[in-house]
C-alpha positions as CSV (number, residue, x, y, z in Angstrom):
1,X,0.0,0.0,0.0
2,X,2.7,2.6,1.1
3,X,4.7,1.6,-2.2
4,X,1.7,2.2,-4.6
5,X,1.2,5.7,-2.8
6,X,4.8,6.8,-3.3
7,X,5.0,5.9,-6.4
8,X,1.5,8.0,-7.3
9,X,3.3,10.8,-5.2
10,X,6.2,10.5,-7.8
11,X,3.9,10.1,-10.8
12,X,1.6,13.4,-9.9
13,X,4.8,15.4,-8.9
14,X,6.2,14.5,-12.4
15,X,3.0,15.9,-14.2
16,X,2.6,18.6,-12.3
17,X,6.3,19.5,-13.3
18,X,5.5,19.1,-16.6
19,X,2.4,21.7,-16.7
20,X,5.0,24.2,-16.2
21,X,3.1,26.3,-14.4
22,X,5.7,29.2,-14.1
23,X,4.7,32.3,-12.4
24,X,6.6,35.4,-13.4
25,X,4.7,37.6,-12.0
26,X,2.7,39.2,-14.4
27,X,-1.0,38.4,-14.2
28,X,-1.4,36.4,-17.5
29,X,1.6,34.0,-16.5
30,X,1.6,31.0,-14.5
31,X,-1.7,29.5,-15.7
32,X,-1.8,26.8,-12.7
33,X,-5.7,25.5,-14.8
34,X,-3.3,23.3,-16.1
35,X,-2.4,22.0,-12.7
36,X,-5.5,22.4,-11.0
37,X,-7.1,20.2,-14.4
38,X,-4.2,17.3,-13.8
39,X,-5.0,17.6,-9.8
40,X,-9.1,17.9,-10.7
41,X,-8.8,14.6,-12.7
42,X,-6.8,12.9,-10.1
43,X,-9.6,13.3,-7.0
44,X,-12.0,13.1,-9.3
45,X,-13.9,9.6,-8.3
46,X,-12.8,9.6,-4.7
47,X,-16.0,10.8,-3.3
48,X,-14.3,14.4,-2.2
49,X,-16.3,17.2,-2.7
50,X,-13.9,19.7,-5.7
51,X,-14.3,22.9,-7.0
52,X,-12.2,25.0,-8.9
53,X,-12.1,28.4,-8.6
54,X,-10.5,30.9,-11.4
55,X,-10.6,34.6,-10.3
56,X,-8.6,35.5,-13.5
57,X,-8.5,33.9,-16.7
58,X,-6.0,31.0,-16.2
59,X,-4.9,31.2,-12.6
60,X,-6.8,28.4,-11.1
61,X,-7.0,27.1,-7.4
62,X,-8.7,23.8,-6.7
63,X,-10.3,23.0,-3.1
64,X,-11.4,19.7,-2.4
65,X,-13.4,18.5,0.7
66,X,-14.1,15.8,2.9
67,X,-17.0,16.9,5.3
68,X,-16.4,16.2,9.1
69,X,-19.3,14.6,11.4
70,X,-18.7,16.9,14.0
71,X,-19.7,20.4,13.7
72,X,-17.9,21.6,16.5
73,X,-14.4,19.2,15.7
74,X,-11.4,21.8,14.3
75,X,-10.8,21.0,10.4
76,X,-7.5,20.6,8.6
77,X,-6.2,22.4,5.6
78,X,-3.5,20.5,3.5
79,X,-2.5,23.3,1.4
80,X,0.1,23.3,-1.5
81,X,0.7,25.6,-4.2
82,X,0.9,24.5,-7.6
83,X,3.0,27.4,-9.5
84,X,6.8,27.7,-10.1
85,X,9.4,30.6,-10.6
86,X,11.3,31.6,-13.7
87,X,14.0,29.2,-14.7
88,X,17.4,29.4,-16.8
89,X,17.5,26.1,-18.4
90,X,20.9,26.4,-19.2
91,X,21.6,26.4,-15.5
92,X,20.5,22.9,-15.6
93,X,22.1,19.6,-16.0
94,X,18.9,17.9,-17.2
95,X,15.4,19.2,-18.5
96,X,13.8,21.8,-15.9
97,X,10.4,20.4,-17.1
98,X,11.4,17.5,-17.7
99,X,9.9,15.7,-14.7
100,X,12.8,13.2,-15.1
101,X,13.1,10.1,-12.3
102,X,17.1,9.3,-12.4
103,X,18.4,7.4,-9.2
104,X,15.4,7.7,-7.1
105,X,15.3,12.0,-7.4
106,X,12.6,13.5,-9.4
107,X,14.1,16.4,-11.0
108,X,12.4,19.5,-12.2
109,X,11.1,23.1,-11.7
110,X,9.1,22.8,-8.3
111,X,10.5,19.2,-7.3
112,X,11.0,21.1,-3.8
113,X,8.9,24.4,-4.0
114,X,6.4,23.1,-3.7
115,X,5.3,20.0,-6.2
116,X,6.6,17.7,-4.0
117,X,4.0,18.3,-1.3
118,X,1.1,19.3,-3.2
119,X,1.1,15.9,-5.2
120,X,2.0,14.4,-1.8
121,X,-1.4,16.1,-0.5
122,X,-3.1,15.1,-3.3
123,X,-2.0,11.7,-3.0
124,X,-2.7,11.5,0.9
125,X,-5.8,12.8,0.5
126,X,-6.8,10.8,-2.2
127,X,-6.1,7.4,-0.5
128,X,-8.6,8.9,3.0
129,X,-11.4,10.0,0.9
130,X,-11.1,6.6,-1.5
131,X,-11.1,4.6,1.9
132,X,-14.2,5.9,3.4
133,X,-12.1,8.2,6.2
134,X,-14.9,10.3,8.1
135,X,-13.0,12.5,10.0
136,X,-14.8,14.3,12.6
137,X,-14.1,17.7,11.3
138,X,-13.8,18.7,7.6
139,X,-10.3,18.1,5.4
140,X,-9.9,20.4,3.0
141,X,-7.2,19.8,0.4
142,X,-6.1,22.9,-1.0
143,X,-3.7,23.7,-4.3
144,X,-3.6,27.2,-5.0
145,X,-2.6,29.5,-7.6
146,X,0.0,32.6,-7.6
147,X,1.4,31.6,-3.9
148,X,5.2,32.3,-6.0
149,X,4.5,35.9,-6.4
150,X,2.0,37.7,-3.5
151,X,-1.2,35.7,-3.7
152,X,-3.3,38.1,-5.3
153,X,-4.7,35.4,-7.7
154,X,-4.9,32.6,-5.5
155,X,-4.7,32.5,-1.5
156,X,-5.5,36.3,-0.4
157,X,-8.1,36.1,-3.4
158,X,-9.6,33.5,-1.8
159,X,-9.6,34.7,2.0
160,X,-10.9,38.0,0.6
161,X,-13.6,36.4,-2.0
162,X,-14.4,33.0,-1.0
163,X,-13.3,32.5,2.7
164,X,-15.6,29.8,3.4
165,X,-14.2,27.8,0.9
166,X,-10.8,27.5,2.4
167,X,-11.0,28.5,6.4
168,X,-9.4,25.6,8.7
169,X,-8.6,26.0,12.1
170,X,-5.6,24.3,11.4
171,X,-3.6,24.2,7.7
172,X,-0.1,22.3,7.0
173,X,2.2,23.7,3.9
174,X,5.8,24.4,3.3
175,X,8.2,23.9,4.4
176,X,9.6,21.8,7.4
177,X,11.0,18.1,8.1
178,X,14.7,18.7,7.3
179,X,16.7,16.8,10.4
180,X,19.5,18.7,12.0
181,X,21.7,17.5,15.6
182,X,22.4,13.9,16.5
183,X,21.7,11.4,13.9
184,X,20.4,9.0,17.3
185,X,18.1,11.8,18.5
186,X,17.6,14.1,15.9
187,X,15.8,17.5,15.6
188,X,12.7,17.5,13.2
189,X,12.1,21.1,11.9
190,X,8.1,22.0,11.7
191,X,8.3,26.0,10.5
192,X,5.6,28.3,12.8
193,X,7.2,31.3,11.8
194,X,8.3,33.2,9.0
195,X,9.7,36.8,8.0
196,X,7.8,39.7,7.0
197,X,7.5,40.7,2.9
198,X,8.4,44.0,2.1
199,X,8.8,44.3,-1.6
200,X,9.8,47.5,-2.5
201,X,9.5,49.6,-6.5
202,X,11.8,52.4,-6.6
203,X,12.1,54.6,-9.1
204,X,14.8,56.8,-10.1
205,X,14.4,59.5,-12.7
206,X,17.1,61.2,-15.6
207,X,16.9,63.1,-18.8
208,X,16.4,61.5,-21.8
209,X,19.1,61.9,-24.6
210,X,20.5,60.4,-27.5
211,X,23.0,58.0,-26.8
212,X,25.8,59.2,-28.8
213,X,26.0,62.4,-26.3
214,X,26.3,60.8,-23.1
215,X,28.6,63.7,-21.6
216,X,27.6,65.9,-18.8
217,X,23.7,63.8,-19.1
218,X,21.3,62.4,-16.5
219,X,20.8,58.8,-17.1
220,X,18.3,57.0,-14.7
221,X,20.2,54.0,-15.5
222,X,23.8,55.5,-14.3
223,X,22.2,56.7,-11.1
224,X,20.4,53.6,-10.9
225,X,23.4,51.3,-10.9
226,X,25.0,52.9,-7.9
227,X,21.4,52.7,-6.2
228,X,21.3,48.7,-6.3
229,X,24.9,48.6,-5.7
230,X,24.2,50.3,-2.1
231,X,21.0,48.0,-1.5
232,X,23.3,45.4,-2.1
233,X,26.0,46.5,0.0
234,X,23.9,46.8,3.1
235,X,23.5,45.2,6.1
236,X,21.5,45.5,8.7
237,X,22.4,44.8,12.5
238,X,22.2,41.3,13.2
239,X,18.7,40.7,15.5
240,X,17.7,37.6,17.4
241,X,14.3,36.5,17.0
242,X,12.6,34.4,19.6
243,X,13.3,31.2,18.2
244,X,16.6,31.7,17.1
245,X,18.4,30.1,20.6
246,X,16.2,27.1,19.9
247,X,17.7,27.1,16.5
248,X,21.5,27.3,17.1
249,X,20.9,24.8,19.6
250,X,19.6,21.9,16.9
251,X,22.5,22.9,14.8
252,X,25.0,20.3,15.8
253,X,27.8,23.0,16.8
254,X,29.9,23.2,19.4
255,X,29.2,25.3,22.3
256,X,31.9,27.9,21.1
257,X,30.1,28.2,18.3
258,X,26.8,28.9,19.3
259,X,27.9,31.8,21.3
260,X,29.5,33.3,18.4
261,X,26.2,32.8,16.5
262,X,23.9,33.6,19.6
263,X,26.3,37.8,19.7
264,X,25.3,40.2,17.5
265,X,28.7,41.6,17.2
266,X,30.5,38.5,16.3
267,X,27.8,36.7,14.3
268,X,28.7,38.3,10.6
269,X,32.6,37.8,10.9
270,X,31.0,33.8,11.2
271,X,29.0,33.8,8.9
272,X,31.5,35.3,6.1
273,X,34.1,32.4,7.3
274,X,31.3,29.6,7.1
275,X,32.9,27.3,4.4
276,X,29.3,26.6,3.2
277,X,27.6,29.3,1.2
278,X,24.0,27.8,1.3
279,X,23.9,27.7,5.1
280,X,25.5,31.0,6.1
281,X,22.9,32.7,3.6
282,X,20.1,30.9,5.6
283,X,21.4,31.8,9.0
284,X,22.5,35.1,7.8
285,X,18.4,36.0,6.5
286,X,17.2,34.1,9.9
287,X,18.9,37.2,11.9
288,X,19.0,39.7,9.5
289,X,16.7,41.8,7.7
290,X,17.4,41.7,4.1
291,X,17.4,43.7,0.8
292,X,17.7,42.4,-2.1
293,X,17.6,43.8,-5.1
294,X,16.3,41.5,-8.1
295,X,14.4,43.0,-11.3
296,X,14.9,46.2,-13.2
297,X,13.2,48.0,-15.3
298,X,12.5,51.1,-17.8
299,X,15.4,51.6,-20.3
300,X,14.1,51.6,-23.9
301,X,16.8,51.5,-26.4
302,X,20.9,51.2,-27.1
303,X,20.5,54.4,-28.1
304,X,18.6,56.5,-25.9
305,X,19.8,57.8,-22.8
306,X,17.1,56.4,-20.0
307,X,14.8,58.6,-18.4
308,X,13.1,56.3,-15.6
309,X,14.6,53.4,-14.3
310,X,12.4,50.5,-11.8
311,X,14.0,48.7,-9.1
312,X,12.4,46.0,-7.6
313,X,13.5,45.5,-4.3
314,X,12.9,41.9,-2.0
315,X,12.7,43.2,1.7
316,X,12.2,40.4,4.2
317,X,11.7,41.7,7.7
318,X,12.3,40.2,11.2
319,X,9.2,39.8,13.5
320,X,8.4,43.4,15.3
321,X,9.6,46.0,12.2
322,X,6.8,47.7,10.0
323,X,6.8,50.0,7.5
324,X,8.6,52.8,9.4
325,X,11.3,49.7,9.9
326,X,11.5,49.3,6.4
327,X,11.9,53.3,5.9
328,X,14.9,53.3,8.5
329,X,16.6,50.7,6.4
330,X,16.1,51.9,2.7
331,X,17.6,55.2,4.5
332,X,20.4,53.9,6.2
333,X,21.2,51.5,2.6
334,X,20.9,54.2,0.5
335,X,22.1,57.4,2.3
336,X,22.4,60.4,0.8
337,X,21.1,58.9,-2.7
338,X,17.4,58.5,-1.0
339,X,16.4,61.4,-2.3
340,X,17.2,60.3,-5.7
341,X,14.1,57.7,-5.7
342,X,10.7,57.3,-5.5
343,X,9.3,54.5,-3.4
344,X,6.4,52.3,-4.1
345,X,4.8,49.7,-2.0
346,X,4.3,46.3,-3.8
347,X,3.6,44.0,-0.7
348,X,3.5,44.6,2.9
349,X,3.1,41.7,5.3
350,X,4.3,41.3,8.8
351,X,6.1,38.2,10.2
352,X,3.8,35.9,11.4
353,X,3.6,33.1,13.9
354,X,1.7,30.4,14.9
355,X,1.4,28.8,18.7
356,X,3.3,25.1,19.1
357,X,0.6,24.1,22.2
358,X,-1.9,22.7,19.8
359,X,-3.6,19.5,19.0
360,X,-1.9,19.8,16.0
361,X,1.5,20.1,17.3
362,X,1.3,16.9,18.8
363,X,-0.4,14.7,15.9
364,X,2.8,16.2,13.8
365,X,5.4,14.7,16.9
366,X,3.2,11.3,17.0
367,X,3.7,11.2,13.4
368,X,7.7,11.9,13.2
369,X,7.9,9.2,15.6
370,X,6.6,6.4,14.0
371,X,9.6,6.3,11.4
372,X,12.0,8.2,14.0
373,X,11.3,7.1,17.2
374,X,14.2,9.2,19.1
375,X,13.0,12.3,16.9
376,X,11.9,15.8,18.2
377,X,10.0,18.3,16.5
378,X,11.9,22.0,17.0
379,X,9.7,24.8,16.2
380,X,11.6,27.2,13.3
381,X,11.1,30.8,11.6
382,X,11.5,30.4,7.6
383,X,13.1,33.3,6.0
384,X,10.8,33.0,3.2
385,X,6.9,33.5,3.0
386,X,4.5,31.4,2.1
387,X,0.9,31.2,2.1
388,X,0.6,30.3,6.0
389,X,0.6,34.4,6.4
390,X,-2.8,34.5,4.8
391,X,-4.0,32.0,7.2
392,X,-2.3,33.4,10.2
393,X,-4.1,36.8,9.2
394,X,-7.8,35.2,9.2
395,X,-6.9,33.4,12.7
396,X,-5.5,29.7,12.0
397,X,-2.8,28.0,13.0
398,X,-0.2,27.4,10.0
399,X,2.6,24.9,10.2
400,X,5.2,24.0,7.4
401,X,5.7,20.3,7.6
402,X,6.7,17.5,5.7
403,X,9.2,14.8,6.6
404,X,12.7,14.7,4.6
405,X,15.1,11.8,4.4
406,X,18.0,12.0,7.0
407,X,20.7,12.2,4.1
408,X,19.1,15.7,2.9
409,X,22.2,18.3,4.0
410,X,19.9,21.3,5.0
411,X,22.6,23.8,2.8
412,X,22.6,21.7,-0.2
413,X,18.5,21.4,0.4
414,X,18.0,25.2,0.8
415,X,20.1,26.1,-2.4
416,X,17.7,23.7,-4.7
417,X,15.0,26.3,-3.8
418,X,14.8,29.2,-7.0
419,X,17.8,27.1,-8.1
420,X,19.5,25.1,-10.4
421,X,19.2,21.4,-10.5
422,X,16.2,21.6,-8.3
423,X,15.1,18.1,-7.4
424,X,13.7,15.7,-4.3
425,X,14.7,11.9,-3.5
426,X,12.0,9.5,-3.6
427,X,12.5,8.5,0.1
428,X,11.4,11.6,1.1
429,X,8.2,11.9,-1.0
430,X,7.4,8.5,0.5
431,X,8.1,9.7,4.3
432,X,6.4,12.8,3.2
433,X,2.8,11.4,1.5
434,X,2.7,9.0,4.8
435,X,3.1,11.9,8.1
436,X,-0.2,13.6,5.6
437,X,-2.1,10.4,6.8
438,X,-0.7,9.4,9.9
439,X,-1.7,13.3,10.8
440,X,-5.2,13.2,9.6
441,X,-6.0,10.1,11.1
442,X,-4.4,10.6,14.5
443,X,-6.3,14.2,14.6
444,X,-9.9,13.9,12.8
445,X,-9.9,10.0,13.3
């Protein structure tokens, strides 16, 4: 049984690769109907309850339901995006769409963000409602549209639009499950938290010109290089979130170590001597707010001299900063060349965070345990966002599970995310599709 569900897991994951559903961020991309028609098609004959819901031409979320008995039991999201970002395909060392199963990985755009637990979901949920599972409050299976760039089309459309459709006390997505510490007692990482979103537009101005007369001119593009060059220059004072001791402590480190990691005025000098670039990134964004300056644009032609250049900027903010926050640090980033932009909210979301004392909580640790008995979930702030801020905002409780295989080096695991080469094992999409039902059933059974 477990070995017919894994390998549907790997199957659906290798279609939904295949829609490539890739969200640039422009409203006519992504076109997850493709994914929500494969996912549709799959639940379709279960005896779930599915409806598809397409606010704007193409950008599809599907919501499936198994009704509870119990009107007064809490009900259980499983919620997994089906869109994927941008990819450079010569980057790659095999097809980025090509779904491709080559010793027991599944490679492809969205093997690990997210594909892998949507079709996990899918599959988990699937195999209860097939089965005749009546769980005493409702489980929703959820694969939504647009989570890669702000929601508008998919998750905060929904909460805004169609709230009933969706609202769970309780809603599992990405990302957690990657083991860290003693290999004979490990830490299991379940994410509760995650860093506010701050994107940021600014715009600076010039003169237009022709090209061949660039002397003495005012080119937005000029002034804009030395603008990103700042934002990418910057850093901001190293803070310590709340969960941050509990993190250095499930790293495996010394205890030399983790004082360096756990003083602000030593932590950077660390982190630029780690040997591995993947991880000091990660621990670098868990205690740092970051800027990061990604997309450009506005220049026209060779040969005219640009007159307004766009900078998209990627704030992620620690738990406590707002807007003002985000002010202090485009000041203190840019200095004196502030005044040489104009700046234009995109997003603005708060961190979020979620309670661990929850029936949920300890379904999730009953669950771990059955393949790793001596395992221990630690609760963990993602430097990312994910949809779980929409949920937090309406008043659930969000975790980011899953269940990784032990081999999975967290630094190699976080640089397959946006990445080259993206791709998951097999052993983990079987670990993962079985904690969805070992969960369900230990807490709607």
């Amino acid at each position: 049984m477990a070995e017919n569900l894994t390998g549907e897991s790997v199957e659906l994951l290798q279609t939904l690769i295949r829609n490539r559903c890739v969200n640039d961020g422009t409203p006519e991309s992504g076109q997850e109907i493709r994914n929500a028609a494969t996912l549709r098609s799959f639940l379709e004959g279960s005896g779930a309850d599915i409806e598809i819901f397409e606010p704007t031409p193409g950008r599809a979320s599907l919501v499936a339901r198994i009704d509870g008995f119990d009107p007064e039991a809490p009900s259980l999201c499983l919620m997994g995006h089906t869109d994927v970002v941008p990819v450079n395909p010569e980057g790659w060392s095999r097809d980025p769409f090509g779904g491709e199963l080559i010793d027991g990985e599944v490679w492809g755009r969205g093997a690990i963000d997210m594909l892998n637990l949507t079709s996990s979901m899918a599959v988990a949920f699937r195999s209860l409602a097939v089965s005749g599972f009546r769980p005493r409050g409702d489980l929703i299976y959820f694969a939504v549209a647009d989570e890669e760039s702000g929601s508008a089309h998919g998750a905060q459309w929904m909460a805004d639009n169609q709230r009933d459709a969706i609202w769970a006390d309780y809603v599992l997505t990405e990302n957690g499950g990657l083991h860290s510490g003693p290999a004979e007692a490990p830490h299991i990482g379940i994410n509760i938290a995650e860093k506010g979103v701050s994107w940021r537009r600014l715009r600076v101005k010039g003169t237009p010109g022709h090209g061949s007369t660039p002397f003495r001119g005012d080119n937005a593009l000029v002034k804009a290089a030395a603008v990103v060059q700042r934002l990418a220059d910057y850093r901001a004072p190293a803070r310590f979130p709340e969960l941050w001791a509990e993190r250095v402590q499930t790293l495996g480190v010394d205890e030399e170590t983790q004082a360096v990691l756990m003083d602000a005025d030593r932590i950077d000098a660390a982190l630029d001597a780690l040997p591995s670039k993947g991880a000091a990134a990660y621990l670098y964004s868990c205690t740092h707010t970051t800027l990061s300056p990604n997309a450009s644009r506005g220049a026209m032609k060779t040969n005219v001299i640009p007159d307004q250049i766009d900078i998209e900027v990627d704030i992620r903010t620690l738990p406590g900063e707002d807007q003002e926050s985000v002010m202090g640090h485009l000041h203190q980033a840019l200095g004196d060349l502030i005044d040489q932009v104009d700046i234009e909210v995109i997003i603005d979301t708060p961190a979020t965070t979620s309670r661990t004392g929850t029936p949920l909580w300890d379904s999730l640790q009953r669950a771990v345990s059955r393949p790793f008995p001596r395992a221990r979930l630690t609760p963990q702030m993602i430097v990312g966002f994910t949809d779980s801020r929409i949920y937090r905002q309406m008043g659930a409780v969000a975790y980011g599970a899953g269940l990784f295989s032990p081999t999975i080096e967290p630094g190699d695991f976080q640089s397959r995310f946006h990445g080259n080469d993206e791709r998951v094992d097999v052993e983990s999409l079987a670990l993962t599709t079985q904690l969805w039902l070992d969960v369900a059933n230990d807490l709607m059974g």
